[in-house]
C-alpha atoms as an extended CHARMM CRD file, in Angstrom:
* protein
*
        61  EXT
         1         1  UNK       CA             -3.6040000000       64.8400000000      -59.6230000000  PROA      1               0.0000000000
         2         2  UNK       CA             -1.9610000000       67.6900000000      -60.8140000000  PROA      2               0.0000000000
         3         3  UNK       CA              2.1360000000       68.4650000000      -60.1700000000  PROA      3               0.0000000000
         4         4  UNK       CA              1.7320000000       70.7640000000      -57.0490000000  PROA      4               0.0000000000
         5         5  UNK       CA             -0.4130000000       68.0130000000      -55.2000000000  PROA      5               0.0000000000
         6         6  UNK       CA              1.8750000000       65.3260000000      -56.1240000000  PROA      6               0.0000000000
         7         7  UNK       CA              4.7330000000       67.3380000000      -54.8940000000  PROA      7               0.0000000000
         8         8  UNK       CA              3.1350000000       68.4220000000      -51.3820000000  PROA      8               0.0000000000
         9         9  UNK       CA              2.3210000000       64.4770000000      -51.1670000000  PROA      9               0.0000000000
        10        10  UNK       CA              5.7260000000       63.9210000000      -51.2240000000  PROA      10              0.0000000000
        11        11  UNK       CA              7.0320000000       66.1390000000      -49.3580000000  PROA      11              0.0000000000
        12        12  UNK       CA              4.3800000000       65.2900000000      -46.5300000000  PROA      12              0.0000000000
        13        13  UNK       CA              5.3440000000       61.8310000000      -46.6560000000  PROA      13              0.0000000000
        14        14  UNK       CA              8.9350000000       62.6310000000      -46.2320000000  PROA      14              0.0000000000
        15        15  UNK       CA              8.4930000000       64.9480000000      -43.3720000000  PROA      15              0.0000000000
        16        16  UNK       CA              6.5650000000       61.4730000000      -41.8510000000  PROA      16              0.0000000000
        17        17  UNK       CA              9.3370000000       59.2870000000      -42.3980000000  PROA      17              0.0000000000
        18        18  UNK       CA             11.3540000000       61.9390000000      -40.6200000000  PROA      18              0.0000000000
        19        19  UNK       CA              9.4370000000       62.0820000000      -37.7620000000  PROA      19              0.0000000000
        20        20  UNK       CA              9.0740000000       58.1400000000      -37.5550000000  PROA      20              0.0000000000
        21        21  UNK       CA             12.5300000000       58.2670000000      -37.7440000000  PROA      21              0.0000000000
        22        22  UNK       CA             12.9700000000       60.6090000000      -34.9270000000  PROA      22              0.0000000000
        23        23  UNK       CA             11.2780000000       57.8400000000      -32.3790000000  PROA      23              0.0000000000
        24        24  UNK       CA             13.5260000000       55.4620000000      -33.9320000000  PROA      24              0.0000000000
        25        25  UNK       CA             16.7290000000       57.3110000000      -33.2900000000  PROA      25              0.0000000000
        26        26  UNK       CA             15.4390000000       58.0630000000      -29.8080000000  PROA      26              0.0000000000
        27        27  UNK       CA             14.8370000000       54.1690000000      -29.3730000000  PROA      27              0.0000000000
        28        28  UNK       CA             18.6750000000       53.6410000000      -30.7000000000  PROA      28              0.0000000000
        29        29  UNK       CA             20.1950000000       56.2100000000      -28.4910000000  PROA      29              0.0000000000
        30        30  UNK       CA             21.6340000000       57.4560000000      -31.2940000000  PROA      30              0.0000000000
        31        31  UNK       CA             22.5370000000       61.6210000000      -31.3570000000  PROA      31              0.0000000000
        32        32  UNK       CA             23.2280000000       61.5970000000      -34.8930000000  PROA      32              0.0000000000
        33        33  UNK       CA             19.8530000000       60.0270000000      -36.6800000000  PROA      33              0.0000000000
        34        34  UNK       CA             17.9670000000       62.0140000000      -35.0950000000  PROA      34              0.0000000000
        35        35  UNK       CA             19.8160000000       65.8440000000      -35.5370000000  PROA      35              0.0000000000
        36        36  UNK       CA             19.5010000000       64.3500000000      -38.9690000000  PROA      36              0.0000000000
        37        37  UNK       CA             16.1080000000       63.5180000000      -39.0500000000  PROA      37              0.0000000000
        38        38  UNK       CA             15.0150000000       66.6000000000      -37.0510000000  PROA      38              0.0000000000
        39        39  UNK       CA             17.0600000000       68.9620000000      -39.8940000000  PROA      39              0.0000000000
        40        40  UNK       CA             14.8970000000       66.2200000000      -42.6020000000  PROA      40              0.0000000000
        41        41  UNK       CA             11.4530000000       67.3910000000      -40.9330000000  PROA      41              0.0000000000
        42        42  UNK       CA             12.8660000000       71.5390000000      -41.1000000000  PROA      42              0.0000000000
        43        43  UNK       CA             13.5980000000       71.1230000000      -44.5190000000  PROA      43              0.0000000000
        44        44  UNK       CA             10.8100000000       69.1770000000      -45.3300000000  PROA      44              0.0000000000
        45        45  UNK       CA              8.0290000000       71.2920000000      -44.1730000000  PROA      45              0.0000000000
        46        46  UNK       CA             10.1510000000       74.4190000000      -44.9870000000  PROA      46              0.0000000000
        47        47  UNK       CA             10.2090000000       73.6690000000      -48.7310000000  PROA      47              0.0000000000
        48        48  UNK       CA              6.6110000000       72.6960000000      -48.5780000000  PROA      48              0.0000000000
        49        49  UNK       CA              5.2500000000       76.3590000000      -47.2090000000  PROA      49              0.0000000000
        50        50  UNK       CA              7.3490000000       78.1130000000      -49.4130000000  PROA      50              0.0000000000
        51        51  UNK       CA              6.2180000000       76.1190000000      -52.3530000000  PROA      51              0.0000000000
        52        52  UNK       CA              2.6500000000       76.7280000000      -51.2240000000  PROA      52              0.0000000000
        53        53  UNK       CA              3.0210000000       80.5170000000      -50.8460000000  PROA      53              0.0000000000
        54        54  UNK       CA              4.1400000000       80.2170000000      -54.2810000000  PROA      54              0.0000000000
        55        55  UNK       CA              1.4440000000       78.3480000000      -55.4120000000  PROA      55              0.0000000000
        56        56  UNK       CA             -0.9610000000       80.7390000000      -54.1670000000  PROA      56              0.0000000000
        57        57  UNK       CA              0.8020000000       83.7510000000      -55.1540000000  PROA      57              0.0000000000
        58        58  UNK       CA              0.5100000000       82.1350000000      -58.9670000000  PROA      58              0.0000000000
        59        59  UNK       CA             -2.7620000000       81.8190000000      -58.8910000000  PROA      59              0.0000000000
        60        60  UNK       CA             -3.6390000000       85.3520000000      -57.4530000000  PROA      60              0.0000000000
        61        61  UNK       CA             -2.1540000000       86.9220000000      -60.0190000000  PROA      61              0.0000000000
């Protein structure tokens, strides 16, 4: 696999755990899991688009 795939694989599986974790915190009744988990799936998925634009913006070129 090259870098960039291994790097969106990981970042995909950490915006699942986030989510999973989300269900969990909701099953806790806890406030603060799951603002953090919610800001782990923003960030997650953020820095996976922007590394993807990047991606194909190095390759256009």
């Amino acid at each position: 696999m090259k870098k960039e795939n291994v790097l969106f694989l990981l970042l995909a599986i950490i915006s699942v755990i986030c989510i999973m974790s989300i269900g969990v915190a909701i099953a806790e009744r806890s406030l603060l899991i799951a603002i953090l988990a919610i800001a782990g799936v923003v960030i997650a998925t953020g820095l996976g688009f922007t590394l993807r634009k990047k991606v194909r913006e190095s390759n256009e070129v």
